[in-house]
C-alpha positions in Angstrom: 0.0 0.0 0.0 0.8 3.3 -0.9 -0.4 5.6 1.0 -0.8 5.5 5.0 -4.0 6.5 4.9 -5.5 4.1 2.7 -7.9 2.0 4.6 -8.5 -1.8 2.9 -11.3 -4.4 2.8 -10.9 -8.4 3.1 -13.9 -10.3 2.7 -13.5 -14.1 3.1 -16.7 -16.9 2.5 -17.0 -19.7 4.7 -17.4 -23.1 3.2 -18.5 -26.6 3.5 -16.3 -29.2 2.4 -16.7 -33.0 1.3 -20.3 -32.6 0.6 -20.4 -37.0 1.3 -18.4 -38.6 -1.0 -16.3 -35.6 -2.0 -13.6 -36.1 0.8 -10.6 -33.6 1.0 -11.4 -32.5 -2.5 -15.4 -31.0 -3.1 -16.1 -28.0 -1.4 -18.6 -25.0 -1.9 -18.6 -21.7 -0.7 -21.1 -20.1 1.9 -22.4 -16.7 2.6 -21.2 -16.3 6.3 -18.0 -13.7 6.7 -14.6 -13.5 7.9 -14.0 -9.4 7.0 -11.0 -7.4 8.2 -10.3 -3.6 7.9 -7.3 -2.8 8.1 -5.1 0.5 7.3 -0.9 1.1 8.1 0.2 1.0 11.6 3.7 1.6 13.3 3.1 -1.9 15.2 0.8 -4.9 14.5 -2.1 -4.7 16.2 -5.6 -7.1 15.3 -8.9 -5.2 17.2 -11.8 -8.1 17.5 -15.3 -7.0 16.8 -16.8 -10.4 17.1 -16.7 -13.0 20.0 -15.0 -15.7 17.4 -12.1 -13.1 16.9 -11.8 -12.4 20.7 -10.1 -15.2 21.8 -7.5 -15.0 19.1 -4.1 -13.0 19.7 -4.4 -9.2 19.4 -0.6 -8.7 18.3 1.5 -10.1 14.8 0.8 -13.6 17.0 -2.3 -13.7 15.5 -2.5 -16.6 13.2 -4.2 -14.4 10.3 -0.5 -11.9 10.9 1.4 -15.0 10.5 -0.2 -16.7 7.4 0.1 -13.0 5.9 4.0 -12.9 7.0 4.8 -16.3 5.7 2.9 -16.0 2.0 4.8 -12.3 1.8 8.3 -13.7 3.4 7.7 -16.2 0.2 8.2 -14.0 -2.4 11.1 -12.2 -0.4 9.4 -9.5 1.2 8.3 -8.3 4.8 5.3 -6.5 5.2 4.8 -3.0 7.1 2.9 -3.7 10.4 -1.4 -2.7 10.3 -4.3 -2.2 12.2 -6.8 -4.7 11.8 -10.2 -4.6 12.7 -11.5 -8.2 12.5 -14.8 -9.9 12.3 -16.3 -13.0 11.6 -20.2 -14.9 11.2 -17.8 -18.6 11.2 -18.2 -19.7 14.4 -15.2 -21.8 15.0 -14.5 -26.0 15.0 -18.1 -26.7 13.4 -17.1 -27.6 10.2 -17.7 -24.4 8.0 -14.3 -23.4 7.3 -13.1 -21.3 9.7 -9.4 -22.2 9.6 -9.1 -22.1 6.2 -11.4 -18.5 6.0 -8.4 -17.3 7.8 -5.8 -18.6 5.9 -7.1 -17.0 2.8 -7.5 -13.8 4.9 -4.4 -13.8 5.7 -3.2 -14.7 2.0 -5.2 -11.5 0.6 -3.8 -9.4 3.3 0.0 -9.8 2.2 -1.4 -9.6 -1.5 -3.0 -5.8 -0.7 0.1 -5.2 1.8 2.9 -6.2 0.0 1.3 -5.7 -3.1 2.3 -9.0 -4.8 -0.2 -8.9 -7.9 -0.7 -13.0 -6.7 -3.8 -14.6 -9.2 -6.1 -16.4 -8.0 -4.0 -20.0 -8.4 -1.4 -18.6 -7.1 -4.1 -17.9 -3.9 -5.2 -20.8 -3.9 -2.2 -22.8 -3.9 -0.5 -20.8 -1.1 -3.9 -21.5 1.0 -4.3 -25.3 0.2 -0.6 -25.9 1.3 -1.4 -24.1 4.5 -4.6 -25.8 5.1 -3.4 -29.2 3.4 -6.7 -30.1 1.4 -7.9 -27.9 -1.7 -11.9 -27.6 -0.6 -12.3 -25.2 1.8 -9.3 -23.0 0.8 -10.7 -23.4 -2.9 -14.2 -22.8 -2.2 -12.9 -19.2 -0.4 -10.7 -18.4 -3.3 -12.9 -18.7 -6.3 -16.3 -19.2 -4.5 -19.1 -21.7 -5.7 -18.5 -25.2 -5.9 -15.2 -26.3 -6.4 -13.4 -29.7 -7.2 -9.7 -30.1 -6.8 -7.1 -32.2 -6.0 -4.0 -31.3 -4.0 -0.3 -32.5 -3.5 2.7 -31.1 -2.4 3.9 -30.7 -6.4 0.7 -28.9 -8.0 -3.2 -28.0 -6.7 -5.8 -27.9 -9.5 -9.5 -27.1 -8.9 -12.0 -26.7 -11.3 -15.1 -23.7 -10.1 -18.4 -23.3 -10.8 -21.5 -21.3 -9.7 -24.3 -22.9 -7.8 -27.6 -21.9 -8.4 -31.0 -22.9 -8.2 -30.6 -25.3 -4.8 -31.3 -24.1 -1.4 -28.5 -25.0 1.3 -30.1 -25.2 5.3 -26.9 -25.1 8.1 -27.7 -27.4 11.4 -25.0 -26.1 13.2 -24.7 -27.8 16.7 -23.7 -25.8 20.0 -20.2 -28.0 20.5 -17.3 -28.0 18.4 -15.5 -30.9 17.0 -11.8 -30.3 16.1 -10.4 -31.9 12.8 -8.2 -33.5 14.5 -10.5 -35.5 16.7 -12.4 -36.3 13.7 -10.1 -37.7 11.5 -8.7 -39.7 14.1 -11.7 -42.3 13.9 -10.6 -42.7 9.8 -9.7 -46.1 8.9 -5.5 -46.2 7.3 -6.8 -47.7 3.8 -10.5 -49.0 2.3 -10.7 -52.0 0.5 -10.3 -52.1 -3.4 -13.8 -52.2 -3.5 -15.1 -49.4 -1.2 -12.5 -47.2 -2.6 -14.5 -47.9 -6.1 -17.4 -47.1 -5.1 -16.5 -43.9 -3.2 -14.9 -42.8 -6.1 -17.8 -43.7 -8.5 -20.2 -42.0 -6.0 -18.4 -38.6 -6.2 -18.2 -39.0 -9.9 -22.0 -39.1 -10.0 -22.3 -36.3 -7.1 -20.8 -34.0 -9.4 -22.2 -35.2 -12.9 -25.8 -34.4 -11.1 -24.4 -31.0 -9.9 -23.6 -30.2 -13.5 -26.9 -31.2 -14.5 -29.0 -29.8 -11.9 -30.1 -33.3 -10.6 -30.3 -32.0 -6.8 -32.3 -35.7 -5.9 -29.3 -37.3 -7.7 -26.6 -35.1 -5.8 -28.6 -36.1 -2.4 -28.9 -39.8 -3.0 -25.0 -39.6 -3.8 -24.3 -37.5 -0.3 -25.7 -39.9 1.4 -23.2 -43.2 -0.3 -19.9 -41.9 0.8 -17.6 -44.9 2.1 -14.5 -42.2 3.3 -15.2 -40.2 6.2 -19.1 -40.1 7.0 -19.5 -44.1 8.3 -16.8 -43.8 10.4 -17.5 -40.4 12.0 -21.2 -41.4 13.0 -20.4 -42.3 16.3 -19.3 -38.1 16.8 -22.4 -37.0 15.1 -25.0 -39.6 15.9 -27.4 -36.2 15.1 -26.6 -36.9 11.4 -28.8 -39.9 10.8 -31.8 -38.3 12.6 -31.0 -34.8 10.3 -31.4 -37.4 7.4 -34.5 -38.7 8.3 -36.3 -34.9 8.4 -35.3 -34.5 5.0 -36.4 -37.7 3.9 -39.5 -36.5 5.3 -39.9 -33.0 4.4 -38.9 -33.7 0.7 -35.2 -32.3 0.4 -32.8 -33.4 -1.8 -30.3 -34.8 0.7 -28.2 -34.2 3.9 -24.1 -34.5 4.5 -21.5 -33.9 7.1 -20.3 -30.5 6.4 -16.4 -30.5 6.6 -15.2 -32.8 9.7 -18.8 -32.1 11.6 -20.5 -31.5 13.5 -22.5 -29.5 11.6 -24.8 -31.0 9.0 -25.4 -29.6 5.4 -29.2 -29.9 4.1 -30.2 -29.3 0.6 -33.6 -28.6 -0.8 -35.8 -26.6 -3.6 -36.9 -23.3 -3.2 -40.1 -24.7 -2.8 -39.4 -27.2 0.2 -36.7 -25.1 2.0 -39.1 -23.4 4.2 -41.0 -26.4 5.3 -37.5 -28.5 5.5 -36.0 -25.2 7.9 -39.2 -25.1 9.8 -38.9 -29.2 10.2 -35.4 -28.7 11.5 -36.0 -26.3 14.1 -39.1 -27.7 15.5 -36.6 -31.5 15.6 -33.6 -29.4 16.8 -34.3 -26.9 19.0 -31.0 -26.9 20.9 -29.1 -26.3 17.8 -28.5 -23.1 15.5 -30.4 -23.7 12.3 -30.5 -21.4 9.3 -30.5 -21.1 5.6 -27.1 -19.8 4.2 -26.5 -18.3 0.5 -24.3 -20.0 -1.4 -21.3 -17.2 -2.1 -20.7 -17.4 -6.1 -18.1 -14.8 -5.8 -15.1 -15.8 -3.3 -12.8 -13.8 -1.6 -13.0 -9.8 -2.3 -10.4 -7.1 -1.0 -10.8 -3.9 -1.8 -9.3 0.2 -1.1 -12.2 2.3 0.8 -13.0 5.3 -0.7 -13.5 8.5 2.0 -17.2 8.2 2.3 -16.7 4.3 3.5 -14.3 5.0 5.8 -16.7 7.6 7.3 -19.2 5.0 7.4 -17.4 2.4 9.4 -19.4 3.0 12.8 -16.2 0.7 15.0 -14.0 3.9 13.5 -15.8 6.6 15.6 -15.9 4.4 19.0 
């Protein structure tokens, strides 16, 4: 940046990831945000406006500072220290992408700060080898559905929009960490499970791309890599399955590592499948998210946005 008083914008998507058979590589952007403003400081210092970003470090500690430090140090350079003013709607360990919401955050803030000009591969494949899988960095990046595959040589990851579907969040009250969830993953699957994991995700996204939503259910519900062996930590998932079933969606899937549940239906049976969910799960937070066709967004603030940013004036 330019000039010191230049105030910037990073908006980040949440994201679901594996969508059932679509482990570590199928992931689609959501319309919940991690946004940071943030202008030139003489020190590093990140100011929380949400109760996620509270409990995080307020100084270049904070994990956002160091993926931003890291991507910039990189390309040989060493960013000047900021203000941020963070805030985030991903609550935290539920399996909507909040790790990797930040990662990219902290990607786009060394691409505005040290003004590296990085494309959006180039994004993406700095955020995948932080976050070790390409779906929920991808689905940030580029937005909409996204199918990639990642290894330590090359990530590639193919993007669409998603429209016409209707995506209900059952997002439970208690987190469950990645890496308690894959620790219930089996080492290898059978020659034959393998096949027909693969096979299902094949079909997942050949409905996607032809707008059969019952087909894309049916297949959400025939994974054989992650979702039978993480039942016992979500033993809410089989009963979310059977209010669909009932109210006429399209299908239901562990969103990420759990425990929250993604629910997709038709315009015209959302409402009834929301109202279905609450009245079955009153303890937990549902809602109907947007899918976010658009991905990450940074941008300068002009004067009259600046003045408009009510956290400036208190």
């Amino acid at each position: 940046m330019s000039a010191e008083s230049e105030m910037f914008l990073i908006r980040v998507p949440a994201s679901t990831a594996n969508l059932g058979p679509g482990f570590d590589s199928i992931g689609l952007a959501l319309g919940l945000y991690l946004e940071i403003h943030g202008s030139s400081s003489d020190h590093w210092e990140v100011v929380p406006l949400s109760e996620e970003m509270s409990v995080f470090p307020r100084d270049d500690n904070n994990y956002i500072v160091q993926i931003a430090k890291e991507t910039a140090a990189s390309y040989g350079k060493e960013l000047s220290p900021c203000r941020l003013f963070v805030s985030s709607e991903i609550p935290l360990a539920r399996g909507l992408g909040s790790s990797a919401s930040a990662i990219v955050a902290g990607i786009e803030l060394a691409n505005i700060v040290g003004e590296l000009h990085l494309s959006n591969e180039e994004k993406n494949r700095h955020a995948s080898l932080f976050e070790g899988h390409p779906d929920n960095a991808g689905a940030s990046v580029y937005g909409g559905l996204v199918v990639g595959l990642h290894t330590e040589e090359r990530t590639d990851v193919v993007s669409f929009p998603i429209e016409g579907v209707k995506v209900i969040a059952v997002i439970p009250h208690f987190e469950l960490l990645t890496e308690d969830s894959r620790n219930v993953l089996p080492n290898s699957l059978s020659y034959k499970d393998a096949i027909s994991g693969s096979a299902a995700a094949n079909v997942m996204i050949a409905g996607v791309l032809s707008k059969d939503w019952k087909l894309v259910g049916d297949m959400m519900q025939s994974d054989r890599f992650h979702q039978p062996y993480r039942a016992e930590l979500v033993p809410h998932l089989a009963l979310i399955e059977e209010v669909v079933h009932n109210e006429g969606g399209f299908g239901a899937a562990l969103s990420g590592a759990g425990p929250t549940v993604l629910c997709l239906a038709s315009p015209e049976k959302s409402e009834g499948l929301l109202t279905g969910l609450k009245d079955r799960f009153p303890e937990f937070h549902v809602r109907e998210l947007e899918i976010d066709n658009d991905g990450s967004y940074t941008a300068i603030l002009s004067e009259q946005e600046k003045k408009e940013l009510k956290f400036l004036k208190s």
